[in-house]
ZAFI-643632 format. One line per 3 residues: number of its first residue (from 1); for each residue x, y, z of C-alpha. Coordinates in steps of 0.001 Angstrom, whole numbers, plus 500000, padded with zeros to 6 digits. Layout:
NUM> X,Y,Z  ...
END
This chain:
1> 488480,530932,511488  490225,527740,511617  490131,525897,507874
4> 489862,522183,506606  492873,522017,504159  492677,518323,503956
7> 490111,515319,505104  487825,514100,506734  489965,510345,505734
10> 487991,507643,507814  490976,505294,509100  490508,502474,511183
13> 487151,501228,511974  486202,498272,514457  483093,497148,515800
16> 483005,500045,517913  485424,503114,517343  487015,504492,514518
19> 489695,507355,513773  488984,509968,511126  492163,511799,509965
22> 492453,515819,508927  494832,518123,508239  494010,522069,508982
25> 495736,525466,508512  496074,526205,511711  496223,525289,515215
28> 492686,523931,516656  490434,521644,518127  488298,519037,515662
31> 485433,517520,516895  483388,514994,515512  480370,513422,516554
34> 480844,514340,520171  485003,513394,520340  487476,516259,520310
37> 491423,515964,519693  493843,519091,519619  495523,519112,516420
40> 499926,518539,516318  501842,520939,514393  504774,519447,511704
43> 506583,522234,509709  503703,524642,509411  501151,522202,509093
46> 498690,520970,511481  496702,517584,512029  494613,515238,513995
49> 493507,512002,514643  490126,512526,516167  489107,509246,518301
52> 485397,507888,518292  484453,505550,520755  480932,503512,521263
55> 479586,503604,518065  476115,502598,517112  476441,500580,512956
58> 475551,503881,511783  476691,507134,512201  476347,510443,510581
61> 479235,512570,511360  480040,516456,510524  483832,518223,511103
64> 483760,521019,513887  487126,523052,514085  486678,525405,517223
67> 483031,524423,516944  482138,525790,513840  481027,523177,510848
70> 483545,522952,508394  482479,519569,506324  480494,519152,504415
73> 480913,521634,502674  477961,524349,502345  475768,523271,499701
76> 477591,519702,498656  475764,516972,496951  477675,514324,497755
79> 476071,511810,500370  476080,512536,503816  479699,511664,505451
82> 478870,508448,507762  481169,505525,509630  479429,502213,509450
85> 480511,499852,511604  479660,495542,511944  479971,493351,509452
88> 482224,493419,506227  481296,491557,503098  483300,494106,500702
91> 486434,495253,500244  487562,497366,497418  491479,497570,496760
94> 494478,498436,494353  497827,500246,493450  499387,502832,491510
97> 497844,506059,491801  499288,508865,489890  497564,512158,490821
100> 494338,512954,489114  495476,515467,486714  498872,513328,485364
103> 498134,512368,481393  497855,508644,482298  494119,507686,481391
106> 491214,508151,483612  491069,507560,487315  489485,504443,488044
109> 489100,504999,491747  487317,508647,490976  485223,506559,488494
112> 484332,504159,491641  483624,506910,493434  481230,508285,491346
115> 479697,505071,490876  479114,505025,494976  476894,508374,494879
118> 474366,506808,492972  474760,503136,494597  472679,502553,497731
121> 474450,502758,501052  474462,499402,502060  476608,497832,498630
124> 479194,500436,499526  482690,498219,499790  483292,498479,504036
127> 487288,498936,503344  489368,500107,501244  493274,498763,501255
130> 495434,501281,498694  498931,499061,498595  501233,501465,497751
133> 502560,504427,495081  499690,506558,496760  501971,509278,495550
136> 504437,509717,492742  507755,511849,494530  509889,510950,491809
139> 507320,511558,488955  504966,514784,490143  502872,517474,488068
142> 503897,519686,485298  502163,522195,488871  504544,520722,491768
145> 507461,520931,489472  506953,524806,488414  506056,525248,492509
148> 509731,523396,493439  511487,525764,490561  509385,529018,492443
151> 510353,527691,495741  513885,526421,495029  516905,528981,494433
154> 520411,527661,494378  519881,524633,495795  521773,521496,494929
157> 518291,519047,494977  517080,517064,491711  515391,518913,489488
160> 511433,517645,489207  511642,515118,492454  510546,516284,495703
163> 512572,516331,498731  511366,517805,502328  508029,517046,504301
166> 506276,520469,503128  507003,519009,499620  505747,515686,499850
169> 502322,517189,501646  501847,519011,498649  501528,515527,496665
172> 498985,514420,499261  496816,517559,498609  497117,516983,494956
175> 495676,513353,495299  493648,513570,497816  491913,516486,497013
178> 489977,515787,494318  486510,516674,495531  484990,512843,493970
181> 488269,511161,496002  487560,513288,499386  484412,511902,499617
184> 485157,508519,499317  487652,508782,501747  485415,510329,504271
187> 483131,507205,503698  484673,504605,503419  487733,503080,506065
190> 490561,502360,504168  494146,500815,505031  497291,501805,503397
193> 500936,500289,503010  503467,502415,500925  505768,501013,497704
196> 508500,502816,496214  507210,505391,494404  506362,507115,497854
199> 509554,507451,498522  511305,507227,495240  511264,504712,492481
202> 513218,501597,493659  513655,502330,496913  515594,499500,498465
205> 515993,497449,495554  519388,496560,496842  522437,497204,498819
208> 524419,499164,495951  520942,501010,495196  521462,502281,498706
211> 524684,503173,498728  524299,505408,495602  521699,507082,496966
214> 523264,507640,500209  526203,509497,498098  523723,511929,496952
217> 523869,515552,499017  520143,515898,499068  519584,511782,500092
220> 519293,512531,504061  516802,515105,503800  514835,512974,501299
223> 514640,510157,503125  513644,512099,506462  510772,514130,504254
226> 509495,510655,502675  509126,508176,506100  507938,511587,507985
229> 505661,512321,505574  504377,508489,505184  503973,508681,509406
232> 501772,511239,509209  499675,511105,506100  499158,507128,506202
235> 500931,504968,508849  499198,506677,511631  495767,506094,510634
238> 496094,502112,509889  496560,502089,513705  493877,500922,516033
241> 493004,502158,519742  495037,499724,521392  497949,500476,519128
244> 497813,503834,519597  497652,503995,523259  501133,502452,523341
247> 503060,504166,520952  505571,505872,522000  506214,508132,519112
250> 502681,509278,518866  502342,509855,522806  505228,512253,521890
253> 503872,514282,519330  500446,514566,521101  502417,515623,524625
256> 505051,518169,522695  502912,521247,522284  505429,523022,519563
259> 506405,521621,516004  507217,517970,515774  509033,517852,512457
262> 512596,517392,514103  511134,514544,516266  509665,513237,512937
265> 512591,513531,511122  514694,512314,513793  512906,509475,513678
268> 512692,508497,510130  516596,508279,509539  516202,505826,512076
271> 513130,503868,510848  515824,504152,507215  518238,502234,509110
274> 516388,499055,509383  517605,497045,506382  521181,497006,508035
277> 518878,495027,510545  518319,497860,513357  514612,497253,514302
280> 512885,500893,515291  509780,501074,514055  507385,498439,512452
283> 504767,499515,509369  503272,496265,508762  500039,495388,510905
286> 497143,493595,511357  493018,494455,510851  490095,492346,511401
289> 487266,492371,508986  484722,490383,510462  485862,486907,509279
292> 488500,487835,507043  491979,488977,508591  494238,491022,507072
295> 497632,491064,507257  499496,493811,505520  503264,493681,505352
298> 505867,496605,504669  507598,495015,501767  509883,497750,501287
301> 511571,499840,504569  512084,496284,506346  513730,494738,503589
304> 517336,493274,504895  520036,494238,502567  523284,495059,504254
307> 526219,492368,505252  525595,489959,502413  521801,489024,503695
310> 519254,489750,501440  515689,489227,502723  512168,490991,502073
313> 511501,491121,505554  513328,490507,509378  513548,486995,510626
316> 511547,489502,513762  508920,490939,511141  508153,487496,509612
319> 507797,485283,513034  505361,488324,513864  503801,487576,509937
322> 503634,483272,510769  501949,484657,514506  499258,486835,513271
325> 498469,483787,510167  497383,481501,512929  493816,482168,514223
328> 490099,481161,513566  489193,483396,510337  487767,482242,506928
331> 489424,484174,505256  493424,485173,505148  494573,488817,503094
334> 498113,489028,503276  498527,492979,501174  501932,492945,500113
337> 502672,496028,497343  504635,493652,495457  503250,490359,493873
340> 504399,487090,495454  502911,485118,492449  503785,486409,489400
343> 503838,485643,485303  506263,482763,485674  509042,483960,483076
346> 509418,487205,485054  509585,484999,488305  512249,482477,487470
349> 513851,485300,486109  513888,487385,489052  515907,484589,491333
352> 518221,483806,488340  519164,487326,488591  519225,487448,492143
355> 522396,485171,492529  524067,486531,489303  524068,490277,491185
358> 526170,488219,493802  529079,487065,491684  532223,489245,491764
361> 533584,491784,489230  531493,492418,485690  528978,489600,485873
364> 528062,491068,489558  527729,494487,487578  525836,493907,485011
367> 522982,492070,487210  522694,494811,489517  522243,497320,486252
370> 519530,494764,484878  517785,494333,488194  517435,498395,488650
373> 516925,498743,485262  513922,495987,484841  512625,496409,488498
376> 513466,492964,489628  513121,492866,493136  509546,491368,493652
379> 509459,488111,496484  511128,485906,493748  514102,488542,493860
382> 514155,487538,497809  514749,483600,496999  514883,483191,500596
385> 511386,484868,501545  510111,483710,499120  510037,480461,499903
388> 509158,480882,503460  506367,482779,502493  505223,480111,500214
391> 506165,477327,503210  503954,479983,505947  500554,480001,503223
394> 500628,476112,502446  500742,476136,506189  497813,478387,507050
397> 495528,476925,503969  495271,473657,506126  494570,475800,509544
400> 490885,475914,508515  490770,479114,506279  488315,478825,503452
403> 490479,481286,501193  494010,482736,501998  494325,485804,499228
406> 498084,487696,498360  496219,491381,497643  499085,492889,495157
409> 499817,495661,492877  502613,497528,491090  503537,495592,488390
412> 500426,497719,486024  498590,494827,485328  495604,493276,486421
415> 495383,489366,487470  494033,486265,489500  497028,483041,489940
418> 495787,480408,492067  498691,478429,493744  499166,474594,493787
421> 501067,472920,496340  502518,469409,496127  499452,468127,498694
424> 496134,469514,497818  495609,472495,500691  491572,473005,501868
427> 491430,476436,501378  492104,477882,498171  495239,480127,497410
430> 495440,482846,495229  497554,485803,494134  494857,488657,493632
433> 496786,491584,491749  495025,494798,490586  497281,497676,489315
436> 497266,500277,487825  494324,502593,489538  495536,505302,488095
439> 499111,505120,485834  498116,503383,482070  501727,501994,481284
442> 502662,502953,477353  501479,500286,475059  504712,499246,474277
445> 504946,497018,477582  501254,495159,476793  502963,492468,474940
448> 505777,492005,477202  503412,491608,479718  501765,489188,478040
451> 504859,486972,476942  506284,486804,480571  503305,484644,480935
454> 503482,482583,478004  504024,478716,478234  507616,479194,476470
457> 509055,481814,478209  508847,480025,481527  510219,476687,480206
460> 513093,479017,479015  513733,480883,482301  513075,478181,484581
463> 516063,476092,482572  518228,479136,483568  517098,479496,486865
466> 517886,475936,487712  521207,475975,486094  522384,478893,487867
469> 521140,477042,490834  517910,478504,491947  515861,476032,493693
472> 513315,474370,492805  509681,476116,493574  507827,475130,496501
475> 504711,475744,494457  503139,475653,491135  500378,478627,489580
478> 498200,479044,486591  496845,482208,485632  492898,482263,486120
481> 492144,485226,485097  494241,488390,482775  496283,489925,481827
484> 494114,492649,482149  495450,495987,481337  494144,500004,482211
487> 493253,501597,485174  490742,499109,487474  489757,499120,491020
490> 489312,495885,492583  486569,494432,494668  486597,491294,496663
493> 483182,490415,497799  482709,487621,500875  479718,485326,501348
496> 480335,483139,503916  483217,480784,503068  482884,481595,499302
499> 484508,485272,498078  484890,486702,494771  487079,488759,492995
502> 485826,491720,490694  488036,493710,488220  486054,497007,487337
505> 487756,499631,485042  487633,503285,484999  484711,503137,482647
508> 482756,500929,484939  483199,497935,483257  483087,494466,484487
511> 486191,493684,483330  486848,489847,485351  485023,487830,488323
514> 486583,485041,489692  484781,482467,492526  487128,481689,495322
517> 486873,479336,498090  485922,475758,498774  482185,474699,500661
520> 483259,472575,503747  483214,468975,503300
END
């Protein structure tokens, strides 16, 4: 009898259909509520993406592999799995999940979880957007790390990082599989985007980050188990009917009939080739919520960093971003892993170091070391981007939106910026970070966290910055709200025009609410 190994994970849910995601042992048909999809095979691993099509706003689902019941699970008390469909007024999100038994304080989204059981169906957040480090490849279990020393004889690959697609799936089951977390994501839609961790800490930071890794013997295969890995476990299931229906990749892997994992593989050295500005795949994309939009943009494989141009994006992938902005929404998420308002020392900092790692011989050295070293390659890091981003929100916050929202995480802090502009926009514009959920940063970095924010740092930095030549900022920020630090899941709650921002730690504290949005004049 055919087994559930991973899943139900309810994907992408409109106002009529949704996909639910599973991975099983071995080759079969899943069927829920009436739809039926053959699972693909990659390595020795099988999945589906079961679609569901006229849905009522409420429906109760079970998981039927060769039509016997396999979730839930005989005698569970969790609620009953169900896709609700309409209107969305709450949408839960963060960054930085380590898995759940890593010594890094207590999960806040298995907390929030919990928290759901006993909360009445109809307050349960409608999405939930994870923005990146969903897995840790470079940092995994005291367990993964004595299962790649059992599985691993004589091979050349790092010791304690994890390299092929059969390793990386393993992560997946780890933090996924927690029984609290495979409930939620059963219930609740969610929408991911991946950051470096997922592939390996600063991934893409620069050019010469690239070509050290690409002098490493094991690099190839890491990169083709990472992006393969990402397809299948997360990209896939942010896609919508439509979008599915005309992939090519995924028409593929549904018409092959044998293993996949060379196609996959195949083409994720491609999909690695895109910051020397070969276009063949795209991760960012676009969902609906009702009245909010969001747009959710792959700050990471389609950075540009080859030939001298250094951009966070394609000139292609951001006239696709300024497209999708324009429309009649109140409310604009752009979920970008990395913050694109930050504290304002670490900012100015980032650009000053951005055009020292340009200059020739030591000088050119040493910024690169301090930019690996100190992660600097948020959107200040991309001058360029940066300030078309900036230019593309002041743009869209006089289009009619009542809020336009930067969802961030990463940087393992918690906090609400709202942007100025030169002319006064009418929606309001903030940069909503919440991050860690689950990866409590040693205590040592609390007060430099709090002095890259501090009045006199800035001054300090921005001096530098403009001497150097950085230009001057197409926008001003205050802090609103934070630092706050631990693990916290975020909710952002809409009412009409008006939204709010809630910080909730992994003790179920209200930790910060913020009001957001303008009534119409």
């Amino acid at each position: 009898m055919a087994k559930l190994v991973l899943g139900p994970l309810l994907r992408h849910v409109n106002e009529t259909s949704a996909t639910v995601w599973v991975e099983t042992d071995v080759s079969c048909d899943v069927t829920i509520a009436g739809h039926t999809a053959r699972t693909f095979q990659v390595g020795g691993q099988h999945f589906a993406l079961v679609r569901l099509e006229n849905l009522g706003p409420r429906t109760e689902y079970e998981v039927q592999l060769d039509k016997q019941t396999v979730w839930p699970e005989p005698g569970s008390t969790f609620p009953k799995p169900v896709i609700r469909t309409g209107d969305v007024r709450r949408i839960a999100f963060g960054s930085c999940r380590a898995a759940p038994n890593q010594p890094v304080g207590p999960d806040a989204l298995d907390a929030f979880a919990q928290r759901l059981m006993h909360t009445p169906e109809q307050e349960w957040p409608q999405a939930l957007i994870l923005l990146g480090d969903q897995v840790y490849a470079d940092e995994p279990t005291e367990a993964t790390k004595q299962w790649l020393r059992d599985h691993r004889h004589g091979t050349h690959e790092p010791d304690g990082e994890v390299v092929h697609f059969s390793e990386y799936a393993r992560l997946y089951h780890e933090t996924w599989g927690d029984p609290e977390i495979r409930w939620l994501l059963s219930v609740v839609p969610t929408s991911m985007i991946f950051d470096d961790h997922d592939v390996r800490d600063d991934w893409n930071t620069s050019a010469a980050w690239r070509a050290e890794m690409k002098d490493k013997p094991w690099w190839r295969n890491r990169i083709r188990g990472a992006i393969s890995s990402y397809w299948v476990y997360q990209h896939l299931g942010n896609l919508g009917p439509e979008e599915l229906a005309r992939d090519p990749l995924y028409a593929k892997v549904r018409a092959q009939g044998t293993d996949v994992l060379p196609l996959l593989e195949e083409f994720a050295e491609e999909a690695d080739k895109e910051t020397e500005g070969r276009k063949s795949t795209w991760w960012s994309f676009r969902r609906d919520f009702g009245r909010a939009r969001l747009l959710m943009v792959d700050t990471r494989c389609g950075r540009i960093l080859e030939n001298g141009r250094r951009k966070m994006v394609s000139d292609a992938e951001f006239e696709w971003l300024e497209r999708n902005a324009d429309g009649e929404y109140d409310h604009l998420l752009i979920g970008s892993s990395l913050p694109w308002l930050m504290p304002h020392a670490l900012s100015h900092f980032q650009s000053l170091n951005e055009i020292g790692a340009r200059k020739k011989g030591w000088q050119g050295r040493a910024a690169e070391k301090i930019r690996q070293a100190a992660d600097l390659e948020h959107w200040p890091a991309f001058r360029e981007s940066f300030d078309r981003l900036t230019r593309m929100i002041e743009k869209v916050a006089n289009n009619g939106a009542a809020t336009v929202c930067v969802l961030s995480g990463d940087v393992h802090h918690s906090y609400v910026a709202e942007a100025e502009f030169p002319a006064p926009t009418k929606a309001t514009v903030t940069q909503l970070v919440c991050s860690p959920v689950h990866n409590e940063p040693p205590d040592v970095f609390l007060p430099i966290f709090r002095l890259s924010w501090s009045r006199i740092a800035a001054w300090v930095f921005r001096r530098l910055a403009s001497l150097v030549g950085v230009p001057k900022d197409l926008v001003r920020w205050r802090k609103t709200s934070g630092p706050h630090f631990g693990n916290s899941v975020a909710l952002l709650e809409f009412d009409g025009r008006r939204a709010c921002y809630r910080l909730f730690s992994a003790t179920g504290a209200e930790t910060a609410s913020v009001l957001l949005g303008r009534e119409p004049q």
